[in-house]
N, C-alpha and C positions, 0 to 999 in steps of 0.2 A: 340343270339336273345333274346329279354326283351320277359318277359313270365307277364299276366295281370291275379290279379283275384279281382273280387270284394269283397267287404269289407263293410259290410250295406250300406251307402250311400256316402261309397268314391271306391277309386281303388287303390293297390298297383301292383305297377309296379318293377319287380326284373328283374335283367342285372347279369349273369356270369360272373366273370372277372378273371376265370383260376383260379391257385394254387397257394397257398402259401409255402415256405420253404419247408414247414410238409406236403405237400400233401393236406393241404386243401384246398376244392373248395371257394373261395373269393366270397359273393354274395353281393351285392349293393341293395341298396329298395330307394322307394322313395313313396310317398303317394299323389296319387290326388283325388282331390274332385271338383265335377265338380257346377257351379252357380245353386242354385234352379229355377231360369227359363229356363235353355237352354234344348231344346226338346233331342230327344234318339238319331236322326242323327245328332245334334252336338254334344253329346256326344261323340259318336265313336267315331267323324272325329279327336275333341279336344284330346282324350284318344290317338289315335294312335298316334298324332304329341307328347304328353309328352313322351310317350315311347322310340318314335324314337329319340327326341332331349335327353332323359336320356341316352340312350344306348351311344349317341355318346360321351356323358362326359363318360361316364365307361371307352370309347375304349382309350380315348384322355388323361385319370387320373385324369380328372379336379373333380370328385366326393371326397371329401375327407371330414377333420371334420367342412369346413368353414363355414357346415349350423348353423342357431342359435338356441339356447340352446330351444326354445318354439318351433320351428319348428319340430325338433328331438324328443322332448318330445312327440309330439302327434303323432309322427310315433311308439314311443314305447308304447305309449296306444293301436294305434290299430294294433300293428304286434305283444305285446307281456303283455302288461296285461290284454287287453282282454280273452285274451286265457289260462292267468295262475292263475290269481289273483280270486281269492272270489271275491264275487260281492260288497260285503262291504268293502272291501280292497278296490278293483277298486275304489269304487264314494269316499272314504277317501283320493285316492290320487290323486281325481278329485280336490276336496276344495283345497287341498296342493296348487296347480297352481293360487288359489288367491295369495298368498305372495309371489310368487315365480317365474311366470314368470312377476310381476313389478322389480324385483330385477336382474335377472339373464336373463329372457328371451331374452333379446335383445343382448346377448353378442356371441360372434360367440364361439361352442364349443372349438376349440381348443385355444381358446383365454383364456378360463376359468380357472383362476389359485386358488389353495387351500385358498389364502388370501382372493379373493372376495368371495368365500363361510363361510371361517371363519366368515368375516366382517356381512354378513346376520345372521348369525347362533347365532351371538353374540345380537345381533341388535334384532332378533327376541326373544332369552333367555330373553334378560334385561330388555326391552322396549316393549314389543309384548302388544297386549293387545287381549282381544274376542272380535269379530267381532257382537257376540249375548249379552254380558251383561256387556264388559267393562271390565273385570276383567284382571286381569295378566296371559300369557300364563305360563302353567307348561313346564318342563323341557321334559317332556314326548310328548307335542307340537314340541321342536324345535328340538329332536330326530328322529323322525316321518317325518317332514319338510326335516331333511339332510339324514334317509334314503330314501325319494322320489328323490332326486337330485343324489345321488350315484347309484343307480339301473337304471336310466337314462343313466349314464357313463357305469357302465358294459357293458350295452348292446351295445353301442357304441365300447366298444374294442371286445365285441364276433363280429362286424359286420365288424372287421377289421378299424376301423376309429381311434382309440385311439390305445396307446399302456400301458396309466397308466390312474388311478384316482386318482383326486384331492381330492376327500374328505376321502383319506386315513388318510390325514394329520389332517384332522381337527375334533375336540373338540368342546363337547358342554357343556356350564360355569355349575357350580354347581350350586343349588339353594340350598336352608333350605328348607328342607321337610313342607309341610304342615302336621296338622294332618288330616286324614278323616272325614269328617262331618256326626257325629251319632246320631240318638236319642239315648236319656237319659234312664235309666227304668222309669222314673216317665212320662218321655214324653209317652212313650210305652205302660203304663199302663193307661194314657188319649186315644190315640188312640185304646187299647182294651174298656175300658170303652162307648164309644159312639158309636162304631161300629153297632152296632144290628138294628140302623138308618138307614145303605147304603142298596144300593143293593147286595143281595147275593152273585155273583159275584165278588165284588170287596172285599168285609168280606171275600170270600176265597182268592182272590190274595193278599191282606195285612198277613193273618194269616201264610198263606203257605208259602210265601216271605220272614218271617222273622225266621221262623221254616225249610225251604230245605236251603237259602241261595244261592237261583235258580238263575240265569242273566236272567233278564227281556224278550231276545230273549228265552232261554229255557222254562219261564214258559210260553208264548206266544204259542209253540211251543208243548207244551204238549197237547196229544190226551188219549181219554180215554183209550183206549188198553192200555195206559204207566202203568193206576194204577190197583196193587194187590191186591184190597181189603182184599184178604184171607190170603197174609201175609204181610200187614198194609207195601207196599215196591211201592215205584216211580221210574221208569224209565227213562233217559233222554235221549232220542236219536235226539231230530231235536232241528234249532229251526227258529221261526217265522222271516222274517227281513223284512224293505221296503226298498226300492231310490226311487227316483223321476220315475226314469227311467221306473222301473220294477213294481212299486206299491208295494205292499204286497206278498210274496211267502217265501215257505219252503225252508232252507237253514241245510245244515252240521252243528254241533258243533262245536265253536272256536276250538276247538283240539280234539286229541282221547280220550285224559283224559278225556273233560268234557261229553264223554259217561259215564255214572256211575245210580249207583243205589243207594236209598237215605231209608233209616229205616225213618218210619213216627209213630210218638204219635198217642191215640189212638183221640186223639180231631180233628186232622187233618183230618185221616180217614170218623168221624162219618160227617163233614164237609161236607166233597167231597160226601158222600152219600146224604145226602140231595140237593146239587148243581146238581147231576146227576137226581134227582126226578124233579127239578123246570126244569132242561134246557128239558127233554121230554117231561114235560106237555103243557112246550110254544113250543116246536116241532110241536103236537098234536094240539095245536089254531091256528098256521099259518097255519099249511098245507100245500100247495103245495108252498108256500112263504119262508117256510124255505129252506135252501140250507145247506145239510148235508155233514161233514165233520170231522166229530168226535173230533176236538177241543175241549178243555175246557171251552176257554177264547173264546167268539165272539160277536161278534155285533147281534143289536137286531133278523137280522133273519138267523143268522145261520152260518153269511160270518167269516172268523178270524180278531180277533179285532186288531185295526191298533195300533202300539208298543207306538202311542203318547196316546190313552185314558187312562192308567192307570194312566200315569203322570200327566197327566192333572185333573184327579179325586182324587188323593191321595196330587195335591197342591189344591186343593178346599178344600177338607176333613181337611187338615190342618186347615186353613184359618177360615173354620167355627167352627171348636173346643179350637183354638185359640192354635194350638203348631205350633213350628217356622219349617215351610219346610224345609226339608234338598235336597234331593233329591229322585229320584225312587231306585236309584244305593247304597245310604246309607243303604238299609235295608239290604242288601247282605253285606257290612260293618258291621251293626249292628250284625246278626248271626256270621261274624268271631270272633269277638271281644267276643260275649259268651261265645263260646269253649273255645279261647284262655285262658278266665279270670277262665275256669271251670278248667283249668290244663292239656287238650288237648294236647297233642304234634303235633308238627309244621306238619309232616309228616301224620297222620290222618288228619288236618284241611285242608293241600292241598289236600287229595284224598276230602274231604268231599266238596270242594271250585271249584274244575275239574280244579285245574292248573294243566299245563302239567309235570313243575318240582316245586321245592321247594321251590330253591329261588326264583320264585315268590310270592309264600306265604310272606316266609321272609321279602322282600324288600315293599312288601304292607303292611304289618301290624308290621314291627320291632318295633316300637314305642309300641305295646301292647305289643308284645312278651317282650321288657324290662320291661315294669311294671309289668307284670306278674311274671317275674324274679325277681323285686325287693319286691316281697309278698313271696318271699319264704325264706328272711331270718325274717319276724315274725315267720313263720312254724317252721324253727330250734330251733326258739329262745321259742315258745312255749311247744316245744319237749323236750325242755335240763332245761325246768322253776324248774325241782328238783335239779338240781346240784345248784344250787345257794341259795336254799332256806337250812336255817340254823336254826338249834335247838334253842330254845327259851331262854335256861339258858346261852348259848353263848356271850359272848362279842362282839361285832362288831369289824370287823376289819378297825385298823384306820392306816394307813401307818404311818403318825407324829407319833403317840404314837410308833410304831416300832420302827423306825428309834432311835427316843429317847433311848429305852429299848435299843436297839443293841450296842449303844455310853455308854449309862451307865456300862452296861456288860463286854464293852471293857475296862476303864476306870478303873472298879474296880477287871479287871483283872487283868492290869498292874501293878497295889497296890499289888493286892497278889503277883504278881512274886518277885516285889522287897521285900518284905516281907520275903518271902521265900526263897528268896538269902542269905540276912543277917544272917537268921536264921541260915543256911547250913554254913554261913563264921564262926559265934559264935560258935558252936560244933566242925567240923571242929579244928581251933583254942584252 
């Protein structure tokens, strides 16, 4: 018997269909959603007859992978990312579904073979463009794009419908690394220069942003209990996200790593003390208008500030001091790229960065880490500058005039041996 439960504003509907080989129970789903006009008694009526005519494809086997590839897809939104995914994950592989069911969606699952995913995957690497400024997708786009289409399939073989996946086989083209787009120190030192202009607020999220090397959602995400004052140390435990969906809310840390604790200079410090003076004294004017929350970062009366005003202030702030916007994410670039050039090793700059592992470090920033690397043989060569330096009364060593001397040497060696032979025959004799 099909078992219903509701699902925000659809209904999935699950049919039994026995055991498999292994003893396992076989369950089938299906997902209905009923017209936004039809009242709650056709709903029922509608809901019982999908059930009943579901169950009877389970009894009869006609359920199998011939649904299409958009169909399934949103059944595993809402039977199985809803339920596992972050919510920032969830709506990033909401957007995936622009490119993806034009290319794919209409093709019936088991019709779906490794090549037409290739063919997309290739299509989107080489030719892809942004939907927002034109530019070229990264490689990290069409990664992303093919594992949205592969976690699609898995779940289709946990559900008994497949028994492989197609996008085992398939590859995504290489590209040439870009480099990261950084400010300069000179750029750096224009934007410390006019700062004491903006509002306090944002003089601390610039300062601090290029000094913790914090992700935009973490410093969002910071509340005053995070800072030590007393031992000049930052806390990172949440951080701030929106969607459409949900508006603005506290969310986890991309990973466990990027729980960490961050040693702060004493300028940072003196900073946030002063920012903590201004944000009570406009506590204290609003009044019953503020809405408290112990954030750092908020909008005028108290609410947490939504993840677009920084960027949007710091491309103005550009704009009007006249250095070239990079982005909000480059400053967090900007601070790796410090360390690295300070002589940091890769292993501190990822606990300092909250990657989870190393290689991500690595494979973000190898481009400095080589340069880095290639500043250390002036260091040797700085190191070793006595061995080469030579006393003053010295002759220079000139290889030709060697080579010369060695030939001459030889030459008037062989003069003496025959010399010395003759002599030996004439006594001798």
């Amino acid at each position: 018997m099909a078992t219903i439960r509701k699902r925000g504003n659809s209904y999935q509907i699950r049919v039994s269909c026995g055991y498999d080989t292994s003893g396992n129970q076989v369950i089938q789903t299906m997902t209905w959603k009923p017209a936004e006009n039809m009242t709650a008694k056709q709903v029922e009526k509608e809901l019982q007859k999908q059930a009943i005519l579901f169950e009877d494809k389970c009894m009869k086997g006609q359920v199998t992978a011939n649904i299409k590839f958009q169909d399934f897809a949103e059944q595993w939104f809402e039977e199985y990312a809803k339920l596992n995914l972050r919510n920032t994950s969830y709506e990033r592989m909401r957007q995936l579904t622009v490119r993806v069911y034009p290319a794919i969606g209409h093709l019936r699952l088991d019709k779906i073979t490794s090549r037409h995913i290739q063919q997309f995957i290739n299509d989107l690497a080489l030719n892809g463009k942004s939907l927002k400024n034109g530019k070229p997708l990264s490689r990290k786009t069409a990664i992303h794009h093919l594992s949205f289409i592969s976690d699609v399939f898995t779940y289709a073989i946990r559900m008994g419908m497949l028994t492989d996946n197609p996008c085992r086989l398939v590859f995504v083209p290489k590209q040439e690394q870009l480099e990261k787009e950084i400010f300069t120190l000179d750029e750096v030192k224009t934007l410390f220069a006019n700062i004491e202009g903006e509002p306090l607020k944002y003089q601390v999220f610039l300062t601090l942003a290029i000094y913790s090397g914090f992700r935009r959602s973490e410093m969002l995400g910071l509340e005053w209990k995070d800072i030590d004052f007393e031992n000049s140390l930052i806390h990172v435990r949440r951080t701030s996200q929106y969607t459409a969906e949900k508006g603005i809310y506290t969310d986890t840390t991309k990973t466990k790593s990027s729980k960490r604790v961050s040693k702060m200079p004493a300028i940072i410090m003196e900073l946030l003390r002063k920012f903590k003076t201004e944000q009570a004294i406009e506590a204290v004017q609003l009044g019953t208008k503020w809405i408290e929350n112990d954030r750092l970062f908020t909008k005028w009366n108290g609410e947490p500030m939504n993840p677009q005003t920084p960027f949007e202030w710091l491309k103005g702030y550009c704009e009007r001091i006249g250095v070239p916007f990079k982005n909000i994410h480059s400053l967090r670039h900007l601070h790796a790229s410090l360390l690295i050039f300070e002589g940091v090793d890769v292993v501190a700059v990822s606990a300092d960065m909250g990657h989870s592992v190393v290689c991500t470090t690595l494979n973000l920033y190898s481009h400095m880490f080589q340069e880095a690397k290639a500043r250390n043989c002036d260091a040797i060569s700085n190191a070793l500058k006595f061995a080469h330096q030579q006393p003053t009364e010295c002759v220079k060593y000139d290889v030709r005039h060697a080579v010369r001397a060695v030939r001459m040497n030889s030459a008037e060696h062989k003069k003496y041996r025959r010399a010395k032979s003759s002599a030996d025959i004439r006594i001798n004799s």
